[in-house]
N, CA and C of each residue as an Amber inpcrd file, in Angstrom:
protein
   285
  14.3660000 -66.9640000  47.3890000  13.6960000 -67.1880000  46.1250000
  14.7080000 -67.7360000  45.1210000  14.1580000 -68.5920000  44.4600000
  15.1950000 -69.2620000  43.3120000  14.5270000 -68.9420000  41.9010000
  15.7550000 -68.8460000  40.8660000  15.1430000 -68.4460000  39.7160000
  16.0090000 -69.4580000  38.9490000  15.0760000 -70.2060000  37.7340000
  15.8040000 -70.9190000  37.2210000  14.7070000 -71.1850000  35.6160000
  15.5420000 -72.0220000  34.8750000  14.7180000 -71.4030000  33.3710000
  14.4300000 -73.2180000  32.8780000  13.2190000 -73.3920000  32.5990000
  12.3150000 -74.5550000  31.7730000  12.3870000 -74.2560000  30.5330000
  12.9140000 -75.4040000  29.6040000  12.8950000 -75.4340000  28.4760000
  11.9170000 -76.4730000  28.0660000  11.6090000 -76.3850000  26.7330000
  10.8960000 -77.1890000  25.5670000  10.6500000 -76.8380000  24.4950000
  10.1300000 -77.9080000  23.4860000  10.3250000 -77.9680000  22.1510000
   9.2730000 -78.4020000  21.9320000   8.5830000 -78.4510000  20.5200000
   7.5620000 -78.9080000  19.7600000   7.6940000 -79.2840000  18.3440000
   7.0650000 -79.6510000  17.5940000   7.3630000 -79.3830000  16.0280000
   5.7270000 -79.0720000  15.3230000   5.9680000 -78.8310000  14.5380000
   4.8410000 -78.0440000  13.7510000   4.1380000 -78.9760000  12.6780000
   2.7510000 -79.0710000  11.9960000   2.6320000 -80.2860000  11.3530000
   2.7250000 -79.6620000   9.7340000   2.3870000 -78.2760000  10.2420000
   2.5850000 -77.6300000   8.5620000   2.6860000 -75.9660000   9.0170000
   2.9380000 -75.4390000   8.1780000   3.7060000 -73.9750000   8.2750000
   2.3400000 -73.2380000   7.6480000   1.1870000 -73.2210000   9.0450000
   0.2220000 -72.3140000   8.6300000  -0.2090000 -71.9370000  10.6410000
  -0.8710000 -70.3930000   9.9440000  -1.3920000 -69.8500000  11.2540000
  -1.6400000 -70.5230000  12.8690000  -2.5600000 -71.6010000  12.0570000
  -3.3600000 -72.2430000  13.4890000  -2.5090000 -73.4020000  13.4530000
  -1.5590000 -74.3730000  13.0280000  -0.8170000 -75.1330000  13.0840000
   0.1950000 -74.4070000  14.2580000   0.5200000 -73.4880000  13.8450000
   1.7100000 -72.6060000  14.6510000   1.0100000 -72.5330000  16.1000000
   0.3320000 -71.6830000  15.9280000  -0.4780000 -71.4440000  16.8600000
  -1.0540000 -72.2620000  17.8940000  -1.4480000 -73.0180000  17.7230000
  -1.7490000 -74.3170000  18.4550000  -0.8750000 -74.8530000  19.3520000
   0.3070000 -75.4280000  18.1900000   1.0980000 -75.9160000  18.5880000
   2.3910000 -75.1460000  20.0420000   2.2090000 -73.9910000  19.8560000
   2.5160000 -72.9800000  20.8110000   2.0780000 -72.7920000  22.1220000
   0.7310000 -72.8230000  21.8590000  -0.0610000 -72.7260000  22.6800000
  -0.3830000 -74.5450000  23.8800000   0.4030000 -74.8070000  22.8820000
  -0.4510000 -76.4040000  23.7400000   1.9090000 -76.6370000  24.4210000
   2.7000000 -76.0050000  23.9750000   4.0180000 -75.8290000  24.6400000
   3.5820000 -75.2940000  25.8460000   3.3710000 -74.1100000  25.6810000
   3.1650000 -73.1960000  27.0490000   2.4550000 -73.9770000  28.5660000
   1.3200000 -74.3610000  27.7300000   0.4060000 -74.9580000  28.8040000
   1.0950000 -76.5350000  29.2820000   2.2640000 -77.3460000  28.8140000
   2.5890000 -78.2140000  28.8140000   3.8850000 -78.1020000  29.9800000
   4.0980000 -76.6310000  29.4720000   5.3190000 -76.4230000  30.5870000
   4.7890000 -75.8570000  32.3380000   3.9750000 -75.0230000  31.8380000
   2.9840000 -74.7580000  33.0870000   2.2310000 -75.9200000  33.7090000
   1.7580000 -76.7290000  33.4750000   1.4100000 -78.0020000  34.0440000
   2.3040000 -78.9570000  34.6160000   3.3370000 -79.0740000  33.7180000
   4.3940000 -79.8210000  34.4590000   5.2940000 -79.3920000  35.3830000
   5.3720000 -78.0760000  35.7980000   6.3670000 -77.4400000  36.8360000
   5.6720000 -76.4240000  37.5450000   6.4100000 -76.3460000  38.7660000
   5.7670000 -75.6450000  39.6780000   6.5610000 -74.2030000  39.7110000
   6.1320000 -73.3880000  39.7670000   7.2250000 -72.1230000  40.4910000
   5.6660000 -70.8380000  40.3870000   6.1220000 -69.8830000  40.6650000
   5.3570000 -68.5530000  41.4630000   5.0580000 -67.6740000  40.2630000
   5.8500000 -67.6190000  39.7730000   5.5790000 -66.4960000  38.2340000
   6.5470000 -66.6590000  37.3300000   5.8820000 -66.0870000  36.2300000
   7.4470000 -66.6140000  35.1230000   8.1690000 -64.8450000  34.6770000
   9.2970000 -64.8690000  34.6550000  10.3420000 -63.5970000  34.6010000
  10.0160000 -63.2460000  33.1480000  10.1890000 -64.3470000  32.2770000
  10.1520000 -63.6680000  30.7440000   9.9390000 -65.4220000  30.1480000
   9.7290000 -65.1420000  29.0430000  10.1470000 -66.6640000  27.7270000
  10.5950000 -65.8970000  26.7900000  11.6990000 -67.3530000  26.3490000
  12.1880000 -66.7810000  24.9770000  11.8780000 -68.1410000  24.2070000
  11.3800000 -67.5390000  22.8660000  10.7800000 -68.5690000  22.1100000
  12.2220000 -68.2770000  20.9070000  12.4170000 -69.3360000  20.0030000
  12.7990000 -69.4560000  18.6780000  12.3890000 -70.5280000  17.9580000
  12.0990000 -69.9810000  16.5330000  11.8590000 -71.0610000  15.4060000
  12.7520000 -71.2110000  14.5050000  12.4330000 -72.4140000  13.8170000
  13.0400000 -72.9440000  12.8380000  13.0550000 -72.1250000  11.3570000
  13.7530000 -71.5790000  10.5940000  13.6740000 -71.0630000   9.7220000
  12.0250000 -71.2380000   8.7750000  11.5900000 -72.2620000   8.9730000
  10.7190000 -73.3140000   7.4790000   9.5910000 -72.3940000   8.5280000
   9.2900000 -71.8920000   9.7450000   8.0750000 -71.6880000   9.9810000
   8.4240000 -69.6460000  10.1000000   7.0600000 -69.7780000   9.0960000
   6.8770000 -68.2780000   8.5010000   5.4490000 -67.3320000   8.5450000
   4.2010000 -68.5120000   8.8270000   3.0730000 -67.7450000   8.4940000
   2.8740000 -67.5910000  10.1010000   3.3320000 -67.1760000  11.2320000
   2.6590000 -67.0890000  12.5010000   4.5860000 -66.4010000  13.6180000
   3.9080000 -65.5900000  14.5130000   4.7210000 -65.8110000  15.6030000
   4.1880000 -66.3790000  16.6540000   4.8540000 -67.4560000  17.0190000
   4.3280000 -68.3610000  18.4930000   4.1830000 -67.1390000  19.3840000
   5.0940000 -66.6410000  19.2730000   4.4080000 -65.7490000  20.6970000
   3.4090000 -64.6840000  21.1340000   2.6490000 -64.4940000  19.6480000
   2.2900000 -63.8130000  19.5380000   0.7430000 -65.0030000  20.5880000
   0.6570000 -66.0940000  20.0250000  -0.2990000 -66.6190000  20.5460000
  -0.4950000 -67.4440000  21.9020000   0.6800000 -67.4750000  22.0580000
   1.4470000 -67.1730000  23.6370000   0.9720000 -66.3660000  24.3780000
   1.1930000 -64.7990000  23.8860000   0.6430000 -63.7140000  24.7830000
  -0.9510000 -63.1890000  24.3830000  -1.0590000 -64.2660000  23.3140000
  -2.7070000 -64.0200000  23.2110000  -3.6770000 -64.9820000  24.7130000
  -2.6240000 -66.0740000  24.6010000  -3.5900000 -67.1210000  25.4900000
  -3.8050000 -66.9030000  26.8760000  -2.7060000 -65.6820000  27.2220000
  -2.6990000 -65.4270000  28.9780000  -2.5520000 -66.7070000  29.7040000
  -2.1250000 -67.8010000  29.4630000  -1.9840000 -69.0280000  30.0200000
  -0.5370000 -68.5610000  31.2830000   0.4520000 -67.9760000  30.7040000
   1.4320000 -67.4360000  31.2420000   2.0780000 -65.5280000  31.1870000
   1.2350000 -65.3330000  31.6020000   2.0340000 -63.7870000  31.3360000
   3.0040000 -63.2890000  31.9920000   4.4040000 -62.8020000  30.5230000
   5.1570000 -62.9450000  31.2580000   5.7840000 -61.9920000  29.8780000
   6.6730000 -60.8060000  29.6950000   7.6540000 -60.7790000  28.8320000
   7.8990000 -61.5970000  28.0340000   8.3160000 -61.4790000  26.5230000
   8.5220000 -62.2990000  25.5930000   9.0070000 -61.6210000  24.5970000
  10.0340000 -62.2860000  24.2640000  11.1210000 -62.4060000  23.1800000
  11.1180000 -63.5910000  22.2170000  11.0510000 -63.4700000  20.7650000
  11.0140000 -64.4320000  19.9200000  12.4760000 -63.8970000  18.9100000
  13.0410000 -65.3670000  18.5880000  13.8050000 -64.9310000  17.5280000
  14.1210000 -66.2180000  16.6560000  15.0180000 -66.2970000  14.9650000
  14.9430000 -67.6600000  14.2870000  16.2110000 -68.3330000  15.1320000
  15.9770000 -69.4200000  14.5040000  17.0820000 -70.7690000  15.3050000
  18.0730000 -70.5490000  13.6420000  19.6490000 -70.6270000  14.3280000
  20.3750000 -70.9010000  12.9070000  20.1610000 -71.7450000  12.0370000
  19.9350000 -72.0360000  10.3520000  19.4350000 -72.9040000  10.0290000
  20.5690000 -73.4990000   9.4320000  20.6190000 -74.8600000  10.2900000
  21.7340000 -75.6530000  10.1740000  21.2380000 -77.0400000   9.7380000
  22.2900000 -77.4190000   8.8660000  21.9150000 -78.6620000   8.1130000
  21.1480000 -79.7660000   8.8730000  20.2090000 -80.3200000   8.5010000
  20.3290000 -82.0330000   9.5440000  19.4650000 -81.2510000  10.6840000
  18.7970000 -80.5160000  10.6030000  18.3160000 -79.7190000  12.0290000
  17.1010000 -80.1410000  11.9360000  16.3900000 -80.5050000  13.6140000
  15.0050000 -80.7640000  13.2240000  14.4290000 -79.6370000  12.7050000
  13.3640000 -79.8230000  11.1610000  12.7500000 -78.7320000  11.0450000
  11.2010000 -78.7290000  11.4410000  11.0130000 -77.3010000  11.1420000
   9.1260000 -76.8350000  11.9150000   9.5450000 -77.1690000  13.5230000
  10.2840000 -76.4910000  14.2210000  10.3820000 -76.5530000  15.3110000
   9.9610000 -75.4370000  16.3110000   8.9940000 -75.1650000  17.0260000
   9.1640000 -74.1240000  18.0630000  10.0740000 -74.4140000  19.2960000
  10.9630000 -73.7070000  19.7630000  11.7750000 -73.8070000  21.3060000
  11.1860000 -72.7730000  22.1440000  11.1570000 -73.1510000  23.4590000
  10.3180000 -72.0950000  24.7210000  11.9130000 -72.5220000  25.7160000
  12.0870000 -70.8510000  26.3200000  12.8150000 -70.9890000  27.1920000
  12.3940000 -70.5290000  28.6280000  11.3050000 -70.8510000  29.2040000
  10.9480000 -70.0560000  30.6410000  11.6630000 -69.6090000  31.7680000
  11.5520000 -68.7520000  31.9390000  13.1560000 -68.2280000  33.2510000
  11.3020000 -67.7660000  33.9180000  11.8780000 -68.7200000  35.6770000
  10.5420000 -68.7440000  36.7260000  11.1460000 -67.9590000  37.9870000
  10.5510000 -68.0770000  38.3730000  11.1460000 -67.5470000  40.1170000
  10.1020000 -68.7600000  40.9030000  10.8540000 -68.6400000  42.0590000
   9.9220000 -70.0320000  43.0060000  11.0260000 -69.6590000  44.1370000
  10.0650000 -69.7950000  45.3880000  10.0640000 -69.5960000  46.7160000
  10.3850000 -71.0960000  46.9640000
């Protein structure tokens, strides 16, 4: 069995609930469609400081698209950084 971790990114169009949300939700399913493996170990999500009214993961583990452990935390907010960003880190296992 091999375990190995899928990343991706998104950006947000405005810093409200279903913007967040959405946009989370349409990551998850983007990474699950494009890769194959058996189950996912955990995700770790982080945002961009500027996004405040939502946790992605919360709608993550609302969508059951992937169930799996989840950890969210902010991204350092560093100058020049893309902002309204969600990051997904998937750690999979695959036979």
């Amino acid at each position: 069995m091999k375990v190995y971790a899928i990343r991706g990114a998104i950006t947000v169009d405005e810093n409200t609930e279903e913007a967040i949300s959405s946009a989370s939700v349409s990551l998850i399913k983007r990474i699950k469609e494009k890769n194959v493996f058996d189950s996912a170990v955990c995700i770790l999500i982080s945002t961009t400081a500027d996004i405040t009214a939502a946790y992605p993961a919360k709608a993550v583990r609302e969508s059951g698209i992937l169930p799996a452990p989840l950890f969210s935390c902010m991204e350092p907010d560093i100058d020049g950084a893309l902002p309204m960003c969600v990051r997904m880190m998937v750690t999979v296992c695959s036979s």
